[in-house]
N, C-alpha and C positions, 0 to 999 in steps of 0.2 A: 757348678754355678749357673744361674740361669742369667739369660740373655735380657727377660723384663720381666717385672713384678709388676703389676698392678693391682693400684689398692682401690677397692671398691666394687661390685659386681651388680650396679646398679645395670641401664642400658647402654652408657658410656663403655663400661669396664669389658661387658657381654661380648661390645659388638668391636673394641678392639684384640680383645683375645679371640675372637672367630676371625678378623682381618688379618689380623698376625699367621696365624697358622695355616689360612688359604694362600698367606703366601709362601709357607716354608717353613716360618718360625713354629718352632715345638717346643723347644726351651724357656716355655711360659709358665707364671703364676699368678693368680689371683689371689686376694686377701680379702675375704666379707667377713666383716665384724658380726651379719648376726646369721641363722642359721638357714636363711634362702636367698635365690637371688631375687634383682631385679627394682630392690631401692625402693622410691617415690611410685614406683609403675603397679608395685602387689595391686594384689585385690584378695578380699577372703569374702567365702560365701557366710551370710548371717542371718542363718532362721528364710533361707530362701533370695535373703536381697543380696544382688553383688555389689560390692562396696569397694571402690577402690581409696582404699588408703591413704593414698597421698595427695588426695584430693580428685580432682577434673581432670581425666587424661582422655585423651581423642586422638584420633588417628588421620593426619591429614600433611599435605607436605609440598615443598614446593620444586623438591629437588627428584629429578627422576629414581636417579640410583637409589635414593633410600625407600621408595617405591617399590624397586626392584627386590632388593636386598630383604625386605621384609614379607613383600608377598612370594618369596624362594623357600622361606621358612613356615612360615604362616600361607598357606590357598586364598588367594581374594575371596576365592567362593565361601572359605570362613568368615566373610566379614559381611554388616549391612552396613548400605551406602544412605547416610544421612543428608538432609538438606536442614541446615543448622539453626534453630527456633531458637532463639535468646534473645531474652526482655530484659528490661530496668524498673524496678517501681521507684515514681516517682512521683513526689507532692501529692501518694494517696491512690495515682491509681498504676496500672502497668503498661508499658508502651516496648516497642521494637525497640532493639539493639544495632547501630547505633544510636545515641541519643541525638545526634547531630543531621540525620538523615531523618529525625522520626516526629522533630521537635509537630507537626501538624494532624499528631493524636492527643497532642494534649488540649486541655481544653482551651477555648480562645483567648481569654485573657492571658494565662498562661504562655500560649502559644504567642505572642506578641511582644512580650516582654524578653521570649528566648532570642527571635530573631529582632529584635532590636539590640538585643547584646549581640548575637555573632556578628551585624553592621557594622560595630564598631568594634569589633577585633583588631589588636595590632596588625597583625600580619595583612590582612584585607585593607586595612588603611595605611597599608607601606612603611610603618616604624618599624624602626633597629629590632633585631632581635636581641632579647635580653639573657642573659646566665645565669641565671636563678631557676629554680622550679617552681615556682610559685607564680613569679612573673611571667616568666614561658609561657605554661598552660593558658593564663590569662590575655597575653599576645596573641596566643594560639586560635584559642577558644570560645573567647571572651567569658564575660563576668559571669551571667550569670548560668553557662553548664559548670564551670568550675565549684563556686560557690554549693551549687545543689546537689551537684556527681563526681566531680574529676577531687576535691581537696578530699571532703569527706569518705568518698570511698576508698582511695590509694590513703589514709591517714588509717582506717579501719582494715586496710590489707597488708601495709608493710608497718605497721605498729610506730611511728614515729611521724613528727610533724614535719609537713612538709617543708619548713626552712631548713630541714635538717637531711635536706635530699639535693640531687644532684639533678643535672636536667639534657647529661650526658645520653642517656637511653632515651628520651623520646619523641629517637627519628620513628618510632615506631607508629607515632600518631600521622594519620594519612594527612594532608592538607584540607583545611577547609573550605570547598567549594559554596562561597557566597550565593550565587545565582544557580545553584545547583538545591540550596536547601531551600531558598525562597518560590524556584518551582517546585519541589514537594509540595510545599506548604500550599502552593495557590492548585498543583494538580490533586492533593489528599493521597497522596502515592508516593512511592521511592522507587529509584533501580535498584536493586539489589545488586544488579551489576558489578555496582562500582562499590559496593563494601569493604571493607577490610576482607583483611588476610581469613580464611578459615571459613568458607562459606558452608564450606559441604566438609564434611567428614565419615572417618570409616569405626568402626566399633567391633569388636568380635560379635556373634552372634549367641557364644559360649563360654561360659569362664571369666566375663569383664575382662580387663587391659592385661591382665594376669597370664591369657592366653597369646600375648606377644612376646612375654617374656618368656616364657615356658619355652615357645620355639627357640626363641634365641638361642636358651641358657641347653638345650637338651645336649647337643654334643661338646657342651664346654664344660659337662659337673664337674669330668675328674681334672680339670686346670684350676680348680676352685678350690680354696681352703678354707671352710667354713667354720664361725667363730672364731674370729682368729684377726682382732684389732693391731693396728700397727702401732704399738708404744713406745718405741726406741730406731730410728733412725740413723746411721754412723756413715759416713763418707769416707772408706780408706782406699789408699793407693787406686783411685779410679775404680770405683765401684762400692757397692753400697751393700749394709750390711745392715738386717730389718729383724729386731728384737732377737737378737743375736743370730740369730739366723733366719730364715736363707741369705746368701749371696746371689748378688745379681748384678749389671753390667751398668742396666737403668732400670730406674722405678718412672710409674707414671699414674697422678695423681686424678683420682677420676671423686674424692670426698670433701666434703669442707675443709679448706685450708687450716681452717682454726684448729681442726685438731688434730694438727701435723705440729701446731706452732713448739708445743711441749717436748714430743717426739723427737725433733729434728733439736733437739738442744736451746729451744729458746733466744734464736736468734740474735742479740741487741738490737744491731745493725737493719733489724727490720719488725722492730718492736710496734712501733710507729704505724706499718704496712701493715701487719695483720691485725692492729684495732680496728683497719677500714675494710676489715672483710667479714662483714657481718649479715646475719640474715634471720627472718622469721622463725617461725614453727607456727603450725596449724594443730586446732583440733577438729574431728571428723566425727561430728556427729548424727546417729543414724535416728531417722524416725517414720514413724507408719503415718501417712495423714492418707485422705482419699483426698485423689483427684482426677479430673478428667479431660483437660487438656492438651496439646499434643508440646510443651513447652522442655525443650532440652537442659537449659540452667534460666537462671534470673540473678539479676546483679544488684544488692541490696546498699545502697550507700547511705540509709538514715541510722547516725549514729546512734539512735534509742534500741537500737537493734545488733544483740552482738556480735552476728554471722554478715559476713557482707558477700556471701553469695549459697543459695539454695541450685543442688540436684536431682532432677524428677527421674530415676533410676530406669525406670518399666520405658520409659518414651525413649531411651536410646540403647536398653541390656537388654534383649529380649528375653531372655531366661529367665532372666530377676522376678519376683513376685510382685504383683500391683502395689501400688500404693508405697512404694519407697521411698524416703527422698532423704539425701544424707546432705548436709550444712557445713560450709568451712567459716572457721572462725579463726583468727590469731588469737592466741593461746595466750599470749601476755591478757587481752582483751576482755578475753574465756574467763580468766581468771579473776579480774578486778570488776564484771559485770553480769550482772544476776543471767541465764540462758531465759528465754521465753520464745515458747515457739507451740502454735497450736496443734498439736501430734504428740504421739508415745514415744517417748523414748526407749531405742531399743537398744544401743550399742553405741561406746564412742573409742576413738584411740588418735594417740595424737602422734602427730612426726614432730622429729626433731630438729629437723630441718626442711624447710620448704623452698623457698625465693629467694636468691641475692638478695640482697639490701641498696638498692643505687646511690648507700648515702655519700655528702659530698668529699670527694678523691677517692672513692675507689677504684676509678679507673687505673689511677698510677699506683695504687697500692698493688694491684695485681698484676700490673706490668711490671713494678721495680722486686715482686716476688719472684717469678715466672726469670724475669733477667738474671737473679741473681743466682737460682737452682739449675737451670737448665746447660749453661757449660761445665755442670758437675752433672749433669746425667740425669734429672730428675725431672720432669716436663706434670703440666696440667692441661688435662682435656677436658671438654665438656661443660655442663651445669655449674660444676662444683668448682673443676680443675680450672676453667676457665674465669671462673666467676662474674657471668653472664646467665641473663633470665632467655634462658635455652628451655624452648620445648623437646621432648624427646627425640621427634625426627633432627632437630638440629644438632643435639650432641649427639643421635647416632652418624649425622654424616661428620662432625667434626673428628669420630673417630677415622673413618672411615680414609680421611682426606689427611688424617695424622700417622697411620699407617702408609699411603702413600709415598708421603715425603720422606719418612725413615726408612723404606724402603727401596726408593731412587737413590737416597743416599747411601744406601750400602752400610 
């Protein structure tokens, strides 16, 4: 009988089966449904361009240890060190990222109308904050970035409108500094300083994001059982039994819950809770345009437009062949709107799962999940297990800090 099964062998799954066995645990298993590791993070090379698969992955972090723990595996001296170029077009032309720091590239009528809306932002003008996400953003923001960036783009990202969202996740939005965008605007300049989270990032030099997980995964193949979905879950006498076999002590859930709901018997009792764990899918499509720029992505919020963000491949892979740039679209989106984009199409492929969904109760739907599995042995970590919009570094230290604790614990 093994000690833990975990299902999933994305980054989550990798770097708690290497934490487990650095501390002793050997009595490990993995479960990857398909035939490699490493999930959302692949990349395949295509006719030259490295393509990661699951969209936009970078390498950047705010936690030392996962710093640590990844350049052990991976040489820093594999990587280059980016200084992060990301735009927005917007009303026609292209301007810096954020849109809030940048509002004094647009042109001036434009630009007047922005900061007369952030003036009268709730928040800047001391009203209640509201529970909604619709109203939020708008408190937050004011009218008119919402209106032209913030509804349209997250409606074109997470495939649903925003009444139908939550306004739980976005402490992620920095505050907006009034008198901080109004000198922009009168100095024609921004600090970069004070940007969001992700200024500078790291990239392999070789192999796209592919080459992190490669590390990861090299001393964990044989804890890996490749092809091999979990379709039958059973709880006997304190311990769990995974499509009739193996036996294990605890599982630990590093994939979408949804497709455990079946597995695990179909719960009743939490029927309810797994309709609010829901999430996208992207498609990834690759294409050849020339360009000569040095622009890392760009954020596309006009809904005439299927893809609501473009990757200039060559400006951040060095290896990749010029002129790549591969498009993330939601896949519902994909499908109900014609693609137009002026470039060759050379390759597309779609995930099956991308983002949590923050629509409204997911929070307690994953908590009253999580409550109800976990004094039977079954825990969720990470992206999936968590059901949080986790970037990689984040579920690799939530592993990280999940072996920990079960480990103090004895």
């Amino acid at each position: 009988m093994y000690e833990y099964v975990i299902i999933g062998a994305g980054v989550t799954g990798l770097t708690l089966c290497k934490k487990f066995r650095e501390a002793g645990v050997n009595n490990i298993l993995v479960l990857e449904a398909a035939d490699q590791a490493g999930g959302l993070c692949r990349s395949e090379n295509i006719d030259g361009h490295q393509l990661d698969i699951g969209g936009g992955h970078f390498f950047h972090t705010k936690y030392p240890e996962v710093f640590e723990y990844v350049f052990s595996h991976l040489s820093k001296d594999e990587f280059r060190y980016y200084e992060r170029v990301s735009k927005i077009a917007l009303g026609g032309i292209t301007i810096d990222y954020p849109v809030e720091s940048n509002i004094w590239q647009l042109p001036l009528e434009e630009e007047i109308q922005y900061l007369i809306s952030v003036v009268r932002n709730g928040e800047f003008q001391g009203r209640p904050e509201p529970k909604n996400y619709e109203e939020w953003i708008r408190w937050k923001l004011g009218d008119k970035i919402c209106d032209d960036y913030m509804i349209p783009y997250n409606e074109k990202l997470w495939g649903v409108k925003v009444d139908q969202m939550d306004c739980d996740w976005l402490y992620k939005i920095p505050q907006v500094n009034v008198e901080e965008i109004l000198k922009y605007s009168l100095e024609r300049k921004a600090d970069v300083r004070k940007f969001p989270a992700h200024i500078h990032f790291y990239y392999p030099m070789k192999g796209g994001f592919q080459r992190i997980v490669d590390a990861l995964a090299e001393d964990e193949k044989h804890y890996i059982q490749f092809k091999t979905k979990a379709v039958k879950l059973e709880n006997r006498d304190k311990r769990w039994v995974i499509n009739k076999e193996p036996e294990t002590k605890y599982v630990i859930n590093t994939v979408p819950w949804n497709s455990l709901y079946e597995p695990l018997g179909a719960p009743e009792e939490l029927t309810a809770d797994f309709a609010k764990i829901q999430y996208n899918r992207l498609m990834i499509s690759l294409y050849e345009k020339q360009y000569t720029h040095n622009w890392h992505w760009r954020y596309i919020p006009d809904i005439h437009k299927t893809y609501h963000r473009e990757f200039f491949i060559h400006n951040f892979a060095a290896d990749s062949k010029e002129n790549g740039v591969y498009l993330e679209s939601n896949l519902d989106r994909y499908r109900q709107q014609t693609m137009k984009y002026n470039g060759k199409l050379i390759y597309e492929v779609r995930t099956e799962a991308a983002y949590p969904i923050p629509v409204i109760g997911h929070q307690n739907a994953i908590k009253h999940i999580l409550e109800y599995y976990e004094p039977k042995g079954l825990y969720g970590v990470g992206r999936w297990g968590q059901h949080q919009y986790q970037n990689a570094d984040v579920s690799m230290y939530e592993a990280m800090k999940f072996v920990e604790r079960r480990i103090d614990k004895g």
